[in-house]
KEROSE-346861 format. One line per 5 residues: number of its first residue (from 0); their letters; for each residue x, y, z of C-alpha. Coordinates in Angstrom, 3 decimals. Layout:
// residues N
NUM) A) X,Y,Z | ... .
This chain:
// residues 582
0) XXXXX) -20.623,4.373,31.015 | -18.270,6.157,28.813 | -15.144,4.173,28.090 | -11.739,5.738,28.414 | -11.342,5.447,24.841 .
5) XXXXX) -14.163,7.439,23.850 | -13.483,10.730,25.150 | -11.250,13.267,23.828 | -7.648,14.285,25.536 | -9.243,17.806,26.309 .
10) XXXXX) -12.009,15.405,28.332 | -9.131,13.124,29.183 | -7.411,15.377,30.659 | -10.311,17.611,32.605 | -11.251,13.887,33.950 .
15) XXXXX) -7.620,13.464,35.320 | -7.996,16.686,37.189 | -11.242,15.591,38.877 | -9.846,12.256,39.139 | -6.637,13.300,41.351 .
20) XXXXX) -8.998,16.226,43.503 | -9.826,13.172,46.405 | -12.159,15.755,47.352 | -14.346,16.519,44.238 | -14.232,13.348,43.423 .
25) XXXXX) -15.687,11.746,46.213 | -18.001,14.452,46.500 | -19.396,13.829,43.162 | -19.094,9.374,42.919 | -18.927,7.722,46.803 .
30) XXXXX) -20.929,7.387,49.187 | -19.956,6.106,52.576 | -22.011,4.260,55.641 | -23.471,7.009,58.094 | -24.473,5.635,61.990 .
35) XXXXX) -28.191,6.941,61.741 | -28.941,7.573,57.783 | -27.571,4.469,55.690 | -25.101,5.780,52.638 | -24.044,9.454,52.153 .
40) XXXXX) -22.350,11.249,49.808 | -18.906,11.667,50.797 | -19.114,15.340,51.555 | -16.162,16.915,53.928 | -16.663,17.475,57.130 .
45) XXXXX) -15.386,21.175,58.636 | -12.737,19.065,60.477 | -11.601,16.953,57.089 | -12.250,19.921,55.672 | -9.076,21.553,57.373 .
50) XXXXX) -6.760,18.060,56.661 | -7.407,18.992,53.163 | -6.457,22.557,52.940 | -3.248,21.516,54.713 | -2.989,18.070,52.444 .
55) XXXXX) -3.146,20.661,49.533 | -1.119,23.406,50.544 | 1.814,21.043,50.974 | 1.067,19.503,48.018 | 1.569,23.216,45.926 .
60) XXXXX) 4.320,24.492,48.167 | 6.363,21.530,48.519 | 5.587,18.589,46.432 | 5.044,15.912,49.178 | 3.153,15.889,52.649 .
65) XXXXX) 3.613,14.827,55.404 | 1.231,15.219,58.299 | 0.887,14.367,61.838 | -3.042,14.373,62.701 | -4.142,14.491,66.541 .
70) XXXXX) -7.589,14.117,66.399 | -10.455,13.506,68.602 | -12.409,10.324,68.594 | -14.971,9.891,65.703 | -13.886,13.139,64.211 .
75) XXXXX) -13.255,11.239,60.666 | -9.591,11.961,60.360 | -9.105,7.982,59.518 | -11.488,7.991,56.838 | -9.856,10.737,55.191 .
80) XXXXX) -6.762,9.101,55.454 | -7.830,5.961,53.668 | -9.621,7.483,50.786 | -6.851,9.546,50.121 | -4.906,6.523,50.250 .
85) XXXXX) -7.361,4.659,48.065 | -7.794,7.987,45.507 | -3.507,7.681,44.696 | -3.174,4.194,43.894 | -6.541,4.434,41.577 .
90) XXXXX) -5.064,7.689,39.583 | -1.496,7.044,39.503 | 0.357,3.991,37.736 | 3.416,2.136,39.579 | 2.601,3.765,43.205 .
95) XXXXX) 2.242,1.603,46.462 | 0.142,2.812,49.460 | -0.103,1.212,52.509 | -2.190,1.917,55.638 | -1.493,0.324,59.100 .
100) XXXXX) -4.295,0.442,61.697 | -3.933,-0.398,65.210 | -5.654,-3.587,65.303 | -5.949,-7.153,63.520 | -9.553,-7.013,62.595 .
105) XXXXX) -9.862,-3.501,60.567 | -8.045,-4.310,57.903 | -10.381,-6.532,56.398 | -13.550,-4.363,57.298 | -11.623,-1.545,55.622 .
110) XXXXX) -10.971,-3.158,52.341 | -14.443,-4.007,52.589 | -15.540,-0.135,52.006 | -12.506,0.238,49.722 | -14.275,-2.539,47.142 .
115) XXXXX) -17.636,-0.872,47.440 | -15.505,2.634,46.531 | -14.075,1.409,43.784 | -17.560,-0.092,42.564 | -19.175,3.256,42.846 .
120) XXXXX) -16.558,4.750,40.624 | -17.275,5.277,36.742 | -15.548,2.864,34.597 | -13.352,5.250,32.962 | -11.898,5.653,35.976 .
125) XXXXX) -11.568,2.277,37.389 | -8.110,0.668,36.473 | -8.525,-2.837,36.215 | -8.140,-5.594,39.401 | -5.939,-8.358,39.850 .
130) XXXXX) -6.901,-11.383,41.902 | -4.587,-11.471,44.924 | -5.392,-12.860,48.653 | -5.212,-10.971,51.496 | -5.814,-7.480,52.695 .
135) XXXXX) -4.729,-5.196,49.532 | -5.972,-3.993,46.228 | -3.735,-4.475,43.000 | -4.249,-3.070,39.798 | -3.079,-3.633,35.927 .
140) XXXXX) -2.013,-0.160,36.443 | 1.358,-1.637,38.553 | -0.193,0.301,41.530 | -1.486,-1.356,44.570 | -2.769,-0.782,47.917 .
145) XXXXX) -2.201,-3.084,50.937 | -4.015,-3.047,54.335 | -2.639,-4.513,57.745 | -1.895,-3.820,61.105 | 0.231,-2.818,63.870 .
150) XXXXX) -0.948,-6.453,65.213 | -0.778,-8.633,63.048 | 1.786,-7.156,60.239 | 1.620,-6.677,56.950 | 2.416,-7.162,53.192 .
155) XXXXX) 4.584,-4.647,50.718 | 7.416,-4.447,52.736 | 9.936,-4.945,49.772 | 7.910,-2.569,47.817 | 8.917,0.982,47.548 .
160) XXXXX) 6.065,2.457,49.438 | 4.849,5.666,48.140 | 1.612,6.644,50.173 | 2.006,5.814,54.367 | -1.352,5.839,56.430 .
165) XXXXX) -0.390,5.010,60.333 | -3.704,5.041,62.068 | -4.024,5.331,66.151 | -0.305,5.599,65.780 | -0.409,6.325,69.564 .
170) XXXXX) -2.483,3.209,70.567 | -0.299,1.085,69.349 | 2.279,0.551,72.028 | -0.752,0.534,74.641 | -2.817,-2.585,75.852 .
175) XXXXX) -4.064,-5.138,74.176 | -1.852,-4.510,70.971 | 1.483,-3.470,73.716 | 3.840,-3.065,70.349 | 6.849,-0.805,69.899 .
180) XXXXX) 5.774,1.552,67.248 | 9.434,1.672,66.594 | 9.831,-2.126,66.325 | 7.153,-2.117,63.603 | 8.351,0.923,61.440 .
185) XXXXX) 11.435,0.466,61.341 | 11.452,-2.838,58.599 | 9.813,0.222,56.375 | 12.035,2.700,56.753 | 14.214,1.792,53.486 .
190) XXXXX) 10.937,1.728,51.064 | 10.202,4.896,51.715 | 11.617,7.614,49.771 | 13.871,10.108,51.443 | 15.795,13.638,50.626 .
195) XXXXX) 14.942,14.300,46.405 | 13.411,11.481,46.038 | 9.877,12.938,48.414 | 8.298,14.478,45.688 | 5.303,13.319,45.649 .
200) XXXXX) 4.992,10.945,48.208 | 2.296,11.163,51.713 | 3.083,9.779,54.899 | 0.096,10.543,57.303 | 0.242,10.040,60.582 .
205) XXXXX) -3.191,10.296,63.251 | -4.006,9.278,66.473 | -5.962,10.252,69.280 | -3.153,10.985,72.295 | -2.962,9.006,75.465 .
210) XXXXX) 0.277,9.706,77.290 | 2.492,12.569,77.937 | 6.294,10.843,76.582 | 4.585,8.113,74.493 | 6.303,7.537,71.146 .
215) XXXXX) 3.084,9.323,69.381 | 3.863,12.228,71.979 | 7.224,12.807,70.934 | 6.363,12.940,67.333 | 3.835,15.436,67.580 .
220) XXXXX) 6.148,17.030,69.460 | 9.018,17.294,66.882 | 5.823,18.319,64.408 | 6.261,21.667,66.411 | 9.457,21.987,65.310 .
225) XXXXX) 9.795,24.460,62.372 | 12.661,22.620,61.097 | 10.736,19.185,61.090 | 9.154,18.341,57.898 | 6.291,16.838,59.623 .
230) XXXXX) 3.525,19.535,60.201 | 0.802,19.530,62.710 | -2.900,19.738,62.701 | -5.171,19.184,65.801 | -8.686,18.258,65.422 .
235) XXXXX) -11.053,19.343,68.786 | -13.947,17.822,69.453 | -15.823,20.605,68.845 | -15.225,20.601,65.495 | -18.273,17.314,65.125 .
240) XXXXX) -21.413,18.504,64.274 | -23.061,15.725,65.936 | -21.759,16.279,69.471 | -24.503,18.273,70.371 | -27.503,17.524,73.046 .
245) XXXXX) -30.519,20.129,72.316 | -32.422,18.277,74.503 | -30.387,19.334,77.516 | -29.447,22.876,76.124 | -32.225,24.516,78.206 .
250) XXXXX) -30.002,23.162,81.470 | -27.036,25.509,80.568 | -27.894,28.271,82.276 | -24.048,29.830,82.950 | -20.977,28.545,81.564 .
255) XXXXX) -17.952,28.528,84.189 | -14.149,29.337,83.539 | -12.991,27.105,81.308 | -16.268,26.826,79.044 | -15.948,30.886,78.639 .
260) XXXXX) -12.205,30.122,77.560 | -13.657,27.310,74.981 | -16.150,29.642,73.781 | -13.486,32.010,72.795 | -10.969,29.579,71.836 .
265) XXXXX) -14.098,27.684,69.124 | -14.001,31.049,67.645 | -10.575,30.239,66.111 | -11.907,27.444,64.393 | -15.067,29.693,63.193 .
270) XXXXX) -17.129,27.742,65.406 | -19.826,29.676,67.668 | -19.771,26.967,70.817 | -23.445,27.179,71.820 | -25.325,25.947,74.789 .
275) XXXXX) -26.017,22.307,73.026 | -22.556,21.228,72.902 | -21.837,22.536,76.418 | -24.274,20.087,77.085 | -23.385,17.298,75.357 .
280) XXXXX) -19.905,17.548,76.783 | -21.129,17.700,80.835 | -23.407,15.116,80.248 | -20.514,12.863,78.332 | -17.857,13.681,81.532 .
285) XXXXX) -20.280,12.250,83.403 | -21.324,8.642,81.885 | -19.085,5.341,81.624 | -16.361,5.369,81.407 | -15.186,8.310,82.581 .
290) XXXXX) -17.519,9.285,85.862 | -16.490,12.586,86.117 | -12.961,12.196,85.476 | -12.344,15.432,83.340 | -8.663,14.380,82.397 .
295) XXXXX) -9.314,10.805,81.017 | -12.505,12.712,79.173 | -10.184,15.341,77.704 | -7.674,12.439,76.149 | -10.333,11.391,74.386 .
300) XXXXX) -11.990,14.658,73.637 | -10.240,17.356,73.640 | -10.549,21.128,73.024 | -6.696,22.099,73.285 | -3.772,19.483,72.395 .
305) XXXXX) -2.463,19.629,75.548 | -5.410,17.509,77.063 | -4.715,15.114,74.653 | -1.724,13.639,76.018 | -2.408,12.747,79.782 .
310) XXXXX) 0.248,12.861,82.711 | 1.502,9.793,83.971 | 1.541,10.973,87.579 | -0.534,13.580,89.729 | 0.069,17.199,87.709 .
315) XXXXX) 1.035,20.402,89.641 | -1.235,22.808,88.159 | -4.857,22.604,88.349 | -7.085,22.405,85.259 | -8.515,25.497,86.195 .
320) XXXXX) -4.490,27.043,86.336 | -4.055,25.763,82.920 | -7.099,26.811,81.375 | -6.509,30.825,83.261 | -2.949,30.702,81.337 .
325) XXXXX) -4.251,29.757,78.479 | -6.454,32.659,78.028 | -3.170,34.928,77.931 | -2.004,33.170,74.970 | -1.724,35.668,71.671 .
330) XXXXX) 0.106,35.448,68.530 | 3.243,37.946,68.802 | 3.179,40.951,66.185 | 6.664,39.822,65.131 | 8.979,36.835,64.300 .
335) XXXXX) 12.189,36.606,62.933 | 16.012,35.231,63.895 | 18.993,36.972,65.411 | 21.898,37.482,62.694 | 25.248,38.101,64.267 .
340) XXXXX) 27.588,41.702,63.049 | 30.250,41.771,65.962 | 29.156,42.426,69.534 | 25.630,41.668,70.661 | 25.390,45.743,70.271 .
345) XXXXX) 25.169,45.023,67.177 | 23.168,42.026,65.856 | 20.515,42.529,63.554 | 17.074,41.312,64.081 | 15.469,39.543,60.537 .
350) XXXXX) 12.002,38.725,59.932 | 11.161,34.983,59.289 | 8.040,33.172,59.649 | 9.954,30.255,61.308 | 12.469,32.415,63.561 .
355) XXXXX) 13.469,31.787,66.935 | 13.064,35.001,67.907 | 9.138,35.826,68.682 | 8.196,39.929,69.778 | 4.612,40.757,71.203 .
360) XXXXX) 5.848,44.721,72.204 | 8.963,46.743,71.330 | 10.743,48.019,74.123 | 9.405,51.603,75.737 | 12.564,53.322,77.177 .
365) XXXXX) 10.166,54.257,80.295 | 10.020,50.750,81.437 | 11.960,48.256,83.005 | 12.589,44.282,82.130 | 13.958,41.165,83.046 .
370) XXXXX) 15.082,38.101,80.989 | 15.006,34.483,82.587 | 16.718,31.931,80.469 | 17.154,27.999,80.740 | 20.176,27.113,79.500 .
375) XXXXX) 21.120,23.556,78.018 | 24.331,22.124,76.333 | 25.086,21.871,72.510 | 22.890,22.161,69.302 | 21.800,18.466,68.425 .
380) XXXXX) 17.939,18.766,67.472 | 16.940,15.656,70.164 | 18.623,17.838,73.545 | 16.740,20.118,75.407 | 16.038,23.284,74.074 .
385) XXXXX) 17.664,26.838,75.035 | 14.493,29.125,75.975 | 14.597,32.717,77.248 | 11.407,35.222,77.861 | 11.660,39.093,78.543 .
390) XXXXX) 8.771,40.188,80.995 | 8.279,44.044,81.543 | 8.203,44.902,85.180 | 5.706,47.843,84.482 | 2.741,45.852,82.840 .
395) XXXXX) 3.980,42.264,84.142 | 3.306,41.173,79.899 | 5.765,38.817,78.534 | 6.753,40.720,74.868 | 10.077,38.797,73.726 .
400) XXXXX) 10.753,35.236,73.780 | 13.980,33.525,71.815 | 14.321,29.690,71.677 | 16.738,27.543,69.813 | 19.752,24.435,70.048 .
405) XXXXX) 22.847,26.807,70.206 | 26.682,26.119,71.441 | 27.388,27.722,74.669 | 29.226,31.278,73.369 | 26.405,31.651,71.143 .
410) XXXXX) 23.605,31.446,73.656 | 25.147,33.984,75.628 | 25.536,36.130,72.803 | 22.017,35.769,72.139 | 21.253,36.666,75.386 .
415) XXXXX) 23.185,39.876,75.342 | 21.159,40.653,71.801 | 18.244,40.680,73.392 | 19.317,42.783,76.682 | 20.382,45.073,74.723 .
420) XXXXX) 17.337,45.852,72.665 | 15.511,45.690,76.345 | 17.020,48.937,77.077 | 20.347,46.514,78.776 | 17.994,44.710,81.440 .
425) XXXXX) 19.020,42.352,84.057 | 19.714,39.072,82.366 | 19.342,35.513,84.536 | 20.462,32.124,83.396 | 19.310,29.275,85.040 .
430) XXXXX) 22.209,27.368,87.080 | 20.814,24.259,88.531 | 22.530,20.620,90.025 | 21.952,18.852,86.208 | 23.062,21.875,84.036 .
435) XXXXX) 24.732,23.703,86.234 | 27.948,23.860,83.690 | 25.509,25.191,81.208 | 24.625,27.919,83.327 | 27.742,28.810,84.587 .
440) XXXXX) 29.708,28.123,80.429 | 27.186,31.396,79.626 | 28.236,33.391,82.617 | 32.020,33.809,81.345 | 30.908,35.045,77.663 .
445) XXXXX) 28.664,37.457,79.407 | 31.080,38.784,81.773 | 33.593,39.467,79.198 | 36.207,36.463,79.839 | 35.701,35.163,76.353 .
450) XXXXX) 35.829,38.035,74.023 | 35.911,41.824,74.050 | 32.822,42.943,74.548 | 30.725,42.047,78.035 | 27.174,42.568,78.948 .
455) XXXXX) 26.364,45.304,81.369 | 23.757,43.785,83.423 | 23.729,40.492,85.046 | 20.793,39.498,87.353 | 22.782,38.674,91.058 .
460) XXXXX) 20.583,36.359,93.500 | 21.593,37.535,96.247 | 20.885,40.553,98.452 | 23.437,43.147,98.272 | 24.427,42.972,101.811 .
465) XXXXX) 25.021,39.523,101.498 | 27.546,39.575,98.429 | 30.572,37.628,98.668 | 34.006,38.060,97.806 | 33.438,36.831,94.229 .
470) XXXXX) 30.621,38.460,92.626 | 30.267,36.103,90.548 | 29.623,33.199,92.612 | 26.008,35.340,92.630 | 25.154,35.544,89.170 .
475) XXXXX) 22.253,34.248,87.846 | 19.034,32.013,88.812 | 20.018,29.143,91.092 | 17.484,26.558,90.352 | 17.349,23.740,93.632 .
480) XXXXX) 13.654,22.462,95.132 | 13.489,25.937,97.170 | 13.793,28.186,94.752 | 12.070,26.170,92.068 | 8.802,25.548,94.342 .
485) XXXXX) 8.856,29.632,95.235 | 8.948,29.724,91.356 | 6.180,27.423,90.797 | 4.129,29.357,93.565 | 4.405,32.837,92.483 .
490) XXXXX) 2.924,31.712,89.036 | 0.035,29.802,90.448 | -0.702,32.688,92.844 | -0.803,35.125,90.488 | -1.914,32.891,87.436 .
495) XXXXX) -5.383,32.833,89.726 | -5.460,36.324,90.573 | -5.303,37.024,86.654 | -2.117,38.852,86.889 | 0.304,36.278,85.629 .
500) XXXXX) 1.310,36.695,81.488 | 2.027,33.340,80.674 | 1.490,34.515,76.960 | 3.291,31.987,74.891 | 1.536,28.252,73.665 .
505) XXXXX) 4.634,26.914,74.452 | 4.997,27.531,77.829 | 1.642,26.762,78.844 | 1.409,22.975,76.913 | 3.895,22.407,78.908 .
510) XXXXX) 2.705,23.592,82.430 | -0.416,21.304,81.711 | 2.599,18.317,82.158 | 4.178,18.903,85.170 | 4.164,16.557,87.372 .
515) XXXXX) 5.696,15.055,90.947 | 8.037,12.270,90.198 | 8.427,9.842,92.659 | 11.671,11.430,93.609 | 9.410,14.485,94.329 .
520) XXXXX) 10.877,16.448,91.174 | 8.929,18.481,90.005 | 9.072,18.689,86.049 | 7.734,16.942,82.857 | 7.711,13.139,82.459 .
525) XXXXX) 10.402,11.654,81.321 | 10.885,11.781,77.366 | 8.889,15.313,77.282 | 10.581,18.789,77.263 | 9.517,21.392,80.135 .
530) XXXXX) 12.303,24.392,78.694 | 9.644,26.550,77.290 | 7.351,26.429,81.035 | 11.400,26.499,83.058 | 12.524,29.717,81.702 .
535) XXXXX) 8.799,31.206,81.953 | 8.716,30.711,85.799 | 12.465,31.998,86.543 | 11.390,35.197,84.450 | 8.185,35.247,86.372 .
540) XXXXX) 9.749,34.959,89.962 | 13.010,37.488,89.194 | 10.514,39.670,88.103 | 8.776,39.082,90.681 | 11.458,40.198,93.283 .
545) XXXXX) 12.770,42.918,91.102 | 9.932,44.594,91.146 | 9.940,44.936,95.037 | 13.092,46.809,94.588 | 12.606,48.796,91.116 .
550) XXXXX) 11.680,52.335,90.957 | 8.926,51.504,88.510 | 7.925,54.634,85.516 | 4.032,55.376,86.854 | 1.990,57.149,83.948 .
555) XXXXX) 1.238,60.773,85.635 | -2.633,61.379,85.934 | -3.227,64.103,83.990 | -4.274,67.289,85.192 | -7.994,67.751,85.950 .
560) XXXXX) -9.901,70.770,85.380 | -13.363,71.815,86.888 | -15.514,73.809,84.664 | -16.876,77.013,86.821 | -18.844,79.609,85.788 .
565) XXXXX) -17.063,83.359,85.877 | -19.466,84.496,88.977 | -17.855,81.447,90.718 | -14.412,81.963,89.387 | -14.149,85.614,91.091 .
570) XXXXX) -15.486,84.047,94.317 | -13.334,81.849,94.496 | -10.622,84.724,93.674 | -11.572,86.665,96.727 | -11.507,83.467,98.518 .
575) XXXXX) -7.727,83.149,97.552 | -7.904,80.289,95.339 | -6.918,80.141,91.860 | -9.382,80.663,89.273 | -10.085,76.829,88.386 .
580) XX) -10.846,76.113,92.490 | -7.783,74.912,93.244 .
C-alpha cells in the first residue's frame, strides 16, 4: 500500500477528507459481521442513515454534537456509535474517546471488531499502536480509545475525554447491572469539555427506553427542550429492513386502528409499511417473551417514542385512546415567541423556529374560543412547565398553544396576549390543592390589581345563579378528583368518537403516561411532566361546557336553486309560486 509519504499534499489532503467522512470511509475499507451472510461492507442503514445527517448537521451548524439516540432493539444505532468513536481517535492526534456499554463482557468483544477495523484500513491511514493491556486502543498519534462498562468501570478517567459513547444508557440502573447512571458519570464530568471549549467534541447518548421517570427518561426528555443542547432522534422499528415475515404476509388481510395510524405515520420516515412487516410484528407480540403483552412489546419495539418508555402502574388511557389522539397530531403553520410593548394589547408576536408560542389557525372573528392554562411557579428549567392551549368552540380544533418557565406577572401577561389575539376569549387557569397559589398569583395580574391594564374575560366556574359575593372566589378552573376525572372523561369520550383535537405531540406523549398512583391520583409518574396533557384536558372540558351555553356562528347553507324549464316556470306562476318553485 501507498505510504503516507508518497503521496502528494493535494492527495494528502483529499485522503484526510475521506479519512474524517466515518461514512465514506467505511463504505469504501470495513466490513462488519452480518447474522446470516458472514462480512459486509459497512454500508448505512436508512436508520444510521438518519444519525448521520443529524451527526453532520451539528457538526456544520455548531461545531460539536451531542445526541440522545432512542432506538429500537437491533436497529444498529450502537454500531454507529462505536465506529464513529473508532473513526476520531484514528484521524485526529491528541483526542480521547471513550465508550461505556451496559455490561462487563462487551467491552472486550467490541475491541475485538475495533482491531479487525483498524486491520482492514490502508496503511496510510493507520496511525501506529502502542502495546497497552486492557480494553482500549492507543496510538503514536497521542490519541486513544478506551472501552468499559457501566459494570465493571473503566480507564481514562484523568484524561480529558473528547468523544463520549454511553450505550443502553437506560439499562443501566435496571437488573442485573442495578447502577446509578448518575453515580457512574459523574467521576467524568470534569474531563469533558464544557461552554467554548465544545468545539469539536461528541457525546452520544442511545438506549432503548424501559421506564416512564427513569434517569434515561428524563434525559430524553430535556432533549425536547429547545434550549437543551442535547437533540433528539428516535429510531422505530420499522425503520429495519429485516423485520419483515413474507411468509405470513398473505394472513394480513385488514389492518385495524392503530396499524392504519402506523401506516400513515411510516410515511414520515419515507417508509411504505406493507403487509410483511404487519406480519412480522403480530407474530413477534405474540412469541416469548412477551405473549401478547403489546406494552412490554412496544418498549422494545416501538413505532412512536412514547411506547418506549413504559408506565410503572396501570395507565388511564387505552392504547387504542392514544393511538386515536395521535392521529390528530400536525405540525402548526406557525412558531414564534411573545415580545412584550406595554399592555398585553399590545405584544408583538415574532417568528422563531424554537418559540414558545406554536399557531395551527389565525383567529376568524366569526368564532368563539377558550384558553385552559396550567399554571406553575417560577422560571428554573427543572420545575414544571407553564402550558396553555386555545380550542375554537366552532370546529372543536386546538390552533394556539404557548408553553414556557415564566414568573407569575409574566404568565398572566402571556395569557392576556393570547386572549387578545383570540378575539378577548374566556381565559381559565388551573387552581388546584398543590398550585393553587399559582393559580390564584395569575388571577390578580389579570384582574387588574397589579398594573393598569386588566383582561376583559375571565372564565368563572360557576353557574351564574350560583355566584357569590366575591366574584372572584369563581375565577378560573378548579382542579380536585371531581372535576379532574369529568376532565379526563370528556376527552376519552370524545377522543373515541373522533371528535376530540388533541393536536399537539406534546400533549399526547404525555396522555400515553398517565397513570393511577396508589393514592388514586391520577397523573404522570413521579419524575415525568404531565403540563402539556393538564392544560389540554381543562381546555377540552371548559370548552366543553361553554359550548352548551355559546351562541355558536353556523355557516348559512347557501341558497339552492332548481333549474325549470319556462313552460314550468309560468305554471308554476299561475299556481302562485315564484318563478324558481318556491
Amino acid at each position: 500500500m501507498t505510504s503516507l509519504a508518497e503521496i502528494t499534499p493535494a492527495e494528502a489532503v483529499a485522503k484526510l477528507r475521506l479519512l474524517r467522512d466515518t461514512e465514506l470511509f467505511a463504505r469504501r475499507y470495513w466490513k462488519l459481521p452480518s447474522k446470516s451472510k458472514g462480512y459486509v461492507p459497512a454500508i448505512w442503514t436508512r436508520a444510521q442513515r438518519i444519525l448521520e445527517d443529524e451527526y453532520k448537521r451539528q457538526e456544520d451548524a455548531r461545531g460539536f454534537v451531542r445526541l440522545n439516540v432512542l432506538k429500537c432493539r437491533q436497529v444498529g444505532g450502537t454500531t454507529w456509535s462505536r465506529l464513529h468513536a473508532h473513526s476520531f481517535t484514528t484521524t485526529r492526534i491528541g483526542v480521547t474517546a471513550l465508550t461505556i456499554a451496559h455490561e462487563i463482557n462487551l467491552p472486550g468483544q467490541w475491541l475485538i471488531r475495533c482491531r479487525e477495523l483498524y486491520d482492514q484500513t490502508p496503511e496510510y491511514a493507520r496511525p501506529k499502536q502502542e502495546a497497552v493491556q486492557g480494553h482500549q486502543l492507543r496510538y503514536a498519534t497521542g490519541s486513544r480509545y478506551y472501552i468499559g462498562s457501566a459494570q465493571g468501570g473503566f480507564p481514562g478517567v484523568g484524561d480529558t475525554i473528547h468523544f463520549l459513547h454511553l450505550s443502553e444508557l437506560g439499562r443501566w440502573d435496571k437488573p442485573p447491572i442495578s447502577i446509578d447512571p448518575e453515580a457512574v458519570l459523574y467521576p467524568l464530568q470534569p474531563a469533558i469539555p464544557t461552554g467554548a471549549d465544545r468545539g469539536g467534541t461528541v457525546i452520544i447518548r442511545e438506549s432503548t427506553g424501559v421506564m416512564v421517570g427513569d434517569y434515561w427518561y428524563r434525559c430524553w426528555t430535556l432533549g425536547k427542550d429547545a434550549q437543551d443542547e442535547y437533540q433528539n432522534v428516535f429510531l422505530p422499528w420499522y425503520l429495519v429492513a429485516e423485520y419483515r415475515r413474507d411468509d405470513l404476509a398473505g394472513g394480513v388481510l385488514s389492518l385495524d386502528g392503530y396499524e392504519q395510524a402506523l401506516v400513515r405515520e411510516a410515511k414520515r420516515y419515507g417508509i411504505d409499511l406493507d403487509h410483511a412487516q404487519i406480519a412480522w410484528r403480530r407474530n413477534e407480540i405474540r412469541q416469548s417473551p412477551f405473549f401478547g403483552n403489546v406494552e412490554l412489546w412496544s418498549a422494545e419495539f416501538p413505532a412512536y417514542e412514547s411506547e418506549a418508555f413504559m408506565s410503572p402502574g396501570a395507565t388511564v388511557y387505552t392504547p387504542s385512546q392514544v393511538g386515536l389522539a395521535r392521529e390528530t397530531v400536525r405540525p402548526p403553520v406557525w412558531r414564534g415567541n411573545l415580545d412584550r410593548l406595554g399592555a398585553p394589547s399590545q405584544w408583538h408576536f415574532s417568528p422563531h423556529p424554537d418559540g414558545e408560542c406554536m399557531i395551527w389557525e389565525e383567529p376568524d372573528d366569526r368564532y368563539h374560543y377558550v384558553i385552559g392554562a396550567d399554571c406553575q411557579w417560577g422560571k428554573r428549567r427543572d420545575a414544571d412547565w407553564d402550558v396553555l392551549y386555545v380550542e375554537c368552540l366552532e370546529t372543536g380544533r386546538i390552533v394556539c398553544k404557548v408553553k414556557g418557565h415564566y414568573p407569575i406577572n409574566v404568565w398572566g401577561h402571556k395569557l392576556a396576549t393570547v386572549g387578545h389575539r383570540y378575539n378577548d376569549c374566556p381565559v381559565a387557569p388551573e387552581l388546584n390543592g398543590q398550585d393553587a397559589a399559582a393559580g390564584q398569583a395569575v388571577l390578580p395580574v389579570l384582574l387588574g390589581n397589579v398594573e393598569s391594564w386588566s383582561y376583559p374575560n375571565i372564565w368563572i366556574r360557576t353557574d351564574p345563579d350560583k355566584l357569590r359575593g366575591d366574584r372572584a372566589i369563581d375565577y378560573g378552573w378548579w382542579s380536585d378528583p371531581h372535576s379532574k376525572s369529568h376532565a379526563i372523561a370528556v376527552s376519552m369520550s370524545l377522543t373515541e368518537s373522533g371528535s376530540y383535537d388533541w393536536c399537539d405531540s406534546g400533549a399526547v406523549d404525555q396522555m400515553g403516561t398517565i397513570i393511577r398512583h396508589e393514592d388514586n391520583r391520577l397523573a404522570a409518574p413521579e419524575g415525568s411532566y404531565d403540563d402539556d396533557w393538564m392544560a389540554r384536558i381543562i381546555t377540552g372540558a371548559v370548552a366543553h361546557r361553554e359550548r352548551a351555553t355559546t351562541q355558536l356562528f353556523v355557516e348559512p347553507e347557501p341558497a339552492r336553486f332548481t333549474f325549470r324549464t319556462p313552460s314550468e316556470r309560468v305554471m308554476d306562476m299561475l299556481d302562485g309560486k315564484d318563478e324558481y318553485g318556491g
